[in-house]
C-alpha positions in Angstrom: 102.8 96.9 24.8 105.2 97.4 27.7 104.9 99.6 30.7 107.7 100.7 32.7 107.1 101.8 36.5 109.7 103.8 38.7 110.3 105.0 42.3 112.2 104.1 45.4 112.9 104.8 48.6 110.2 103.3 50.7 107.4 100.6 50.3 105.2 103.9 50.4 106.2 104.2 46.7 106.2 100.6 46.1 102.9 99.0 47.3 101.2 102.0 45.2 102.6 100.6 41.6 101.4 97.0 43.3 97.7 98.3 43.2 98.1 99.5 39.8 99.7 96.3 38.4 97.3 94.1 39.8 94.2 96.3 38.3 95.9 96.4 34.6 96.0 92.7 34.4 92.6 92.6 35.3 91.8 94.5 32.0 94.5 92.2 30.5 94.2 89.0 32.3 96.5 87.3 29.1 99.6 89.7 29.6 99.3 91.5 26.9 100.7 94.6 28.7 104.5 93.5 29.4 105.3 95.5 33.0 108.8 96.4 34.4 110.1 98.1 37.4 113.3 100.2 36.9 114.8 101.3 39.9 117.3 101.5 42.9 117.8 98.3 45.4 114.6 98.1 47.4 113.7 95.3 49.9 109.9 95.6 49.1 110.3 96.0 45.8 111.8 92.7 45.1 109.4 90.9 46.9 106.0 92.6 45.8 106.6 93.4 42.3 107.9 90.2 41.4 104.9 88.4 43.3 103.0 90.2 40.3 104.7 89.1 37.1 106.5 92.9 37.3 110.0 91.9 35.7 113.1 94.1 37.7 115.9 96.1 36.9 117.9 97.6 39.5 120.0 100.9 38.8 122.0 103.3 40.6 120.1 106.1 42.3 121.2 108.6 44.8 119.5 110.1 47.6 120.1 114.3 48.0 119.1 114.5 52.2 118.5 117.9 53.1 121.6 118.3 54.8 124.7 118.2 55.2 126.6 114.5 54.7 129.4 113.3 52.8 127.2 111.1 51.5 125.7 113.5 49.6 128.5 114.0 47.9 129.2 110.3 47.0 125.1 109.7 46.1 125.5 112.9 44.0 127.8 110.8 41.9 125.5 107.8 41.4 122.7 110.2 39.7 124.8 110.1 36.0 125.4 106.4 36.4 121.8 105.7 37.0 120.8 107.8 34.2 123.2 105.9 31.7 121.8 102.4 32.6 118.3 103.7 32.6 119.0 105.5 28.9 120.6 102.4 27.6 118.0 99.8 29.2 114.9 102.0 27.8 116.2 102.3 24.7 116.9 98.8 24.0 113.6 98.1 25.6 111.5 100.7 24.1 108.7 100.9 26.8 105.3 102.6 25.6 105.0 104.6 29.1 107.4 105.4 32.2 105.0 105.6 35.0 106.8 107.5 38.1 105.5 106.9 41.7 108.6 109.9 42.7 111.0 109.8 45.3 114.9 109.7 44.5 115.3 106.5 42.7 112.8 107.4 39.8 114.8 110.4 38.6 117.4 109.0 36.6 114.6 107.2 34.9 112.2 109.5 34.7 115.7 111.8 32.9 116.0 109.3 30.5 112.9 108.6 29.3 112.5 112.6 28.8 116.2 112.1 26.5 114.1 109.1 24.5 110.9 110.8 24.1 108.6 108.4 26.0 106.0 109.8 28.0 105.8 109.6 31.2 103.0 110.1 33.9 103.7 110.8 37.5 101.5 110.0 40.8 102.1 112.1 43.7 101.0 110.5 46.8 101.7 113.3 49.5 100.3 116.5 50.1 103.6 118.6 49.2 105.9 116.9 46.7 108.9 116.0 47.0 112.1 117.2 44.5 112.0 114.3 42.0 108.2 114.8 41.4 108.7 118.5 40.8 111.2 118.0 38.6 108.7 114.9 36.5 106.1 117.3 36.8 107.7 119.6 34.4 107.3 116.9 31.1 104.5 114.6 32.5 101.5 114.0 30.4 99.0 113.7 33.9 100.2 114.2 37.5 97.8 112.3 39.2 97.8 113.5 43.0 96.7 112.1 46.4 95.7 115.5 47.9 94.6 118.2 45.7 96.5 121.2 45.6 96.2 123.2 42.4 99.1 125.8 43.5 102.2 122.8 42.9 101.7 121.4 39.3 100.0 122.9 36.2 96.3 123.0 36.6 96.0 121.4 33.1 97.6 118.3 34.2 96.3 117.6 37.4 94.4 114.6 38.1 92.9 114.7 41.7 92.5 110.6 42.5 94.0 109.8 45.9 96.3 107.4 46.7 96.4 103.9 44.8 95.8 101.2 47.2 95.4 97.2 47.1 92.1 96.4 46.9 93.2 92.9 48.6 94.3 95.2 52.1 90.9 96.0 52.2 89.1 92.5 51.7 90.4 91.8 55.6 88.0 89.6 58.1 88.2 90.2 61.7 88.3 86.1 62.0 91.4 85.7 60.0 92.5 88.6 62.7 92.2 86.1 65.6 93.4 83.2 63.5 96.9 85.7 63.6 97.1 87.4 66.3 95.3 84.8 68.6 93.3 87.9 69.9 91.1 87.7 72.8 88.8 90.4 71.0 87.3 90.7 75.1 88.3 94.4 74.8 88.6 97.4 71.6 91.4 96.6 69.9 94.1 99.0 69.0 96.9 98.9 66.1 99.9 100.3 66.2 101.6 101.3 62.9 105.1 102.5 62.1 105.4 102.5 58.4 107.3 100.0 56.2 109.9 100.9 58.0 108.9 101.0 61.6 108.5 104.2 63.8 111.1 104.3 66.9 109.0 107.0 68.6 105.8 105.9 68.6 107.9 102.3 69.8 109.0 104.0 72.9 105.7 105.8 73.6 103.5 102.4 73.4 106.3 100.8 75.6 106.3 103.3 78.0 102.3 102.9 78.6 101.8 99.2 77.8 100.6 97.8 81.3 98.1 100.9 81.4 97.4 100.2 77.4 96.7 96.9 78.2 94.4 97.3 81.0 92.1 99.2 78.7 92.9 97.6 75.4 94.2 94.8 72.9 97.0 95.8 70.7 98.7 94.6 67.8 101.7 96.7 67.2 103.7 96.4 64.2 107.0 97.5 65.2 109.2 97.7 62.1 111.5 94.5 61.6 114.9 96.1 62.7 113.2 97.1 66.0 110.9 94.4 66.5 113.6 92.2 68.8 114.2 95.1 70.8 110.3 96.2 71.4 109.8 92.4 72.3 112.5 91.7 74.6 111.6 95.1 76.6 107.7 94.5 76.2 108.6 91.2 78.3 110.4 92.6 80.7 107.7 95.5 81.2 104.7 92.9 81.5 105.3 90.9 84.7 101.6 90.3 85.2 101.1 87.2 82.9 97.2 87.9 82.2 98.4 91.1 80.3 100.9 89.3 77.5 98.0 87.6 76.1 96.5 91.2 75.2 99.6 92.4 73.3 100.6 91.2 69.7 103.8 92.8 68.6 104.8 91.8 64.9 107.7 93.0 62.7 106.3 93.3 59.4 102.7 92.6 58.0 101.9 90.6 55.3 99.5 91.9 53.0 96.9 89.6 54.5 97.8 90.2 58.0 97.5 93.7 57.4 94.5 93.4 55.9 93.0 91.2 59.2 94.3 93.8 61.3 92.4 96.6 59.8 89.2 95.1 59.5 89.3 94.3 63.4 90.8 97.1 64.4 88.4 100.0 66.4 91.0 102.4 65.9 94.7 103.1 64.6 98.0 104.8 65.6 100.0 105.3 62.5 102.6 107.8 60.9 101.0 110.0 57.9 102.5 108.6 55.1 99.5 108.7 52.3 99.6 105.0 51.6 99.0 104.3 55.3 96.3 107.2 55.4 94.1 106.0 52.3 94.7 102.3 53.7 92.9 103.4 56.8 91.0 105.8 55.4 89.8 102.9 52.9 89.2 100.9 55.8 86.5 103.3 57.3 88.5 103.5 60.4 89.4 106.8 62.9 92.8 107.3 63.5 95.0 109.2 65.4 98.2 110.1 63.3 101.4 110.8 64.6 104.1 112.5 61.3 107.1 112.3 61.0 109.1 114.9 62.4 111.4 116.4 59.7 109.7 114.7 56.8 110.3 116.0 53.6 108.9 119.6 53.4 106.7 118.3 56.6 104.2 116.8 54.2 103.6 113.7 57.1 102.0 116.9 58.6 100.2 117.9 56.1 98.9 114.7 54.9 97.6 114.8 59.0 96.1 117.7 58.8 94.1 116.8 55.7 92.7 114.2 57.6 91.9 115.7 60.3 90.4 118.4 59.0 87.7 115.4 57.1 87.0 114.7 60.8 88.7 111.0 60.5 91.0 111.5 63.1 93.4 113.2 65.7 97.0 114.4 64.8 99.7 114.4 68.1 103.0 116.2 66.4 106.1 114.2 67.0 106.9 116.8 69.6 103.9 116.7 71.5 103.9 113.0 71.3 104.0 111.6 75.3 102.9 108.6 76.7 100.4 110.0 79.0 98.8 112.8 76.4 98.6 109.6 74.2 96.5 107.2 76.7 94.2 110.0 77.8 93.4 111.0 74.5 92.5 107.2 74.0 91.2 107.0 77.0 88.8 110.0 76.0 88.3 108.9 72.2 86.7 105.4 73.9 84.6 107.1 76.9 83.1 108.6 73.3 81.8 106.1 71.0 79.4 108.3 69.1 83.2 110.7 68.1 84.5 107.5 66.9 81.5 106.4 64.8 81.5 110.3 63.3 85.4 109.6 62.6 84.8 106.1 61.1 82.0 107.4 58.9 84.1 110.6 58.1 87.1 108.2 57.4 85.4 106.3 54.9 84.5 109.9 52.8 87.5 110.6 52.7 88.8 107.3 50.7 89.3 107.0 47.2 89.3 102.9 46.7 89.5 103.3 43.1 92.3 105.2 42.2 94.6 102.4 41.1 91.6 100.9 38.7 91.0 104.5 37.6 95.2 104.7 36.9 95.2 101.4 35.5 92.1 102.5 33.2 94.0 105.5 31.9 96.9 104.1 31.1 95.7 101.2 29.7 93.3 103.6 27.2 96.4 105.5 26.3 98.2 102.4 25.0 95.2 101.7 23.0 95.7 105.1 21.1 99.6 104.9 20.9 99.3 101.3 19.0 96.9 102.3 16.9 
């Protein structure tokens, strides 16, 4: 039995199919299920996936940005290319399933599994979905979706889940936390997400407060890798009062374990609204206050916000009412208010759906039993 997973573009679509491979070879600790990856050149990819016995393929893939670039033009031409090594790898292969986690670089799969006649199930993470998932939609079997909204796939093949997430990132303990970050965990501690790939933005906005921040609060601030020797060298130059450096913890990237120490001690987080980093806090029980991505696709970073929001887990500040000072008042007020924070960490925790990647991994796994048979 061999499952083939897809998707690109971010570790938002990556760490997703992680969850899910991790909970099928629970069912099937012996590898009975054979699980592949097809898709464009992705940093996380590599190095998650292949962590979990996921065997890679890379193929061309080309990003369509919503405007106008001669790259367009040139990623327009990759599209065919990807769907000819996709067409000739599947067929040689001759997966059971293509499982598609969308974005750009699981269309010229997700094409030629269509061509073949394998079926193929999509996960939408976000609240409005993206081109490549529309498109999947069409000649899924089940879209299962993060955010239910009947009105953007057939009714019939909607499968309202939430967003697959490792169960591992969830198993934090605020000890490991201080083992990390060498915390001080003498005031509420704060942390600062930017997404896999860093947020510049909310970078400039933490710098710009971070002797007030620090007055108040501990932070660790993940800052993205490319930016994190910039944020550091400026942080140091910022803190000339030595006593405050020990209360700020800027990182790069987290490792799944260091993520998973940071939430659990965490009393709040600042975080873009991607849906993997929502249901991770969200799964976490912990309030938020989220700042999307300004110009993401088809604003869904805003929706996704708003959804949350709406729960009563947390605070959205739009990208482009996003200023230092809003941002430490609003803090400031969130802390003078430990009863709002306890409604938003309880509210938070509703609005998590932990087992979404066993309930994927449960379906998928019961389909294979029926195709073999």
């Amino acid at each position: 039995m061999k499952i083939v997973f897809t998707g690109g573009g971010t570790g938002g679509h990556i760490f997703p199919i992680v969850a899910i491979c991790r909970e099928i070879r629970k069912i099937y600790p012996d590898n009975q299920i054979k699980l592949f990856y097809l898709g464009p050149k992705e940093k996380y990819a590599a190095a998650s996936l292949t962590k979990e016995g996921v065997k890679i393929k890379r193929i061309c893939a080309g990003k369509m940005r919503r405007y106008f670039s001669l790259w367009n033009f040139l990623d327009f031409l990759k599209i065919p290319v990807g769907i000819s090594q996709s067409f000739f790898w599947l067929f040689f292969h001759a997966p059971d399933i293509v499982f598609s986690k969308g974005g750009y670089g699981s269309l010229p799969v997700v094409l030629a599994a269509r061509i073949l006649g394998i079926p193929i199930f999509l996960h939408e993470s976000d609240s409005v979905p993206g081109a490549a998932s529309k498109i999947t939609a069409r000649w899924a079997v089940e879209v299962f979706v993060s955010f239910l909204n009947k009105e953007l796939f057939p009714n019939e093949k909607i499968v309202y889940l939430g967003n697959p997430i490792r169960e591992e990132v969830l198993a934090g303990k605020k000890e490991e936390a201080k083992e990390f970050f060498g915390l001080k965990g003498i005031k509420p501690i704060i942390l600062v997400l930017g997404g896999s790939q860093g947020a510049q933005k909310i970078n400039e906005t933490i710098l710009e407060i971070l002797p007030e921040l620090l007055t108040d609060f501990e932070i660790i601030h993940q800052t993205g890798e490319k930016n994190f020797k910039s944020v550091q060298i400026e942080a140091e130059a910022i803190l000339e009062n030595e006593d405050l450096k020990k209360f700020y913890h800027p990182v790069g990237f987290l490792e799944e374990k260091q993520y998973a120490a940071a939430l659990a001690t965490a009393d709040l987080v600042i975080s873009r609204a991607g849906a993997g980093a929502i249901f991770e806090i969200a799964g976490a029980g912990k309030p938020a206050i989220l700042v999307p991505l300004d110009g993401s696709a088809q604003n869904h970073q805003i929706k996704n916000a708003y959804a949350f929001k709406e729960m009563g887990a947390g605070e959205v500040i739009e990208q482009k009412n996003l200023t230092s000072h809003f941002l430490l008042e609003k803090l400031k007020h969130l802390f003078s208010r430990p009863d709002i924070l306890a409604t938003m960490s309880k509210n938070s925790k509703l609005f998590a759906k932990p087992r979404a990647a066993y309930i994927i991994a449960s379906y998928l796994v019961e389909y294979l039993k029926v195709m073999v048979k």
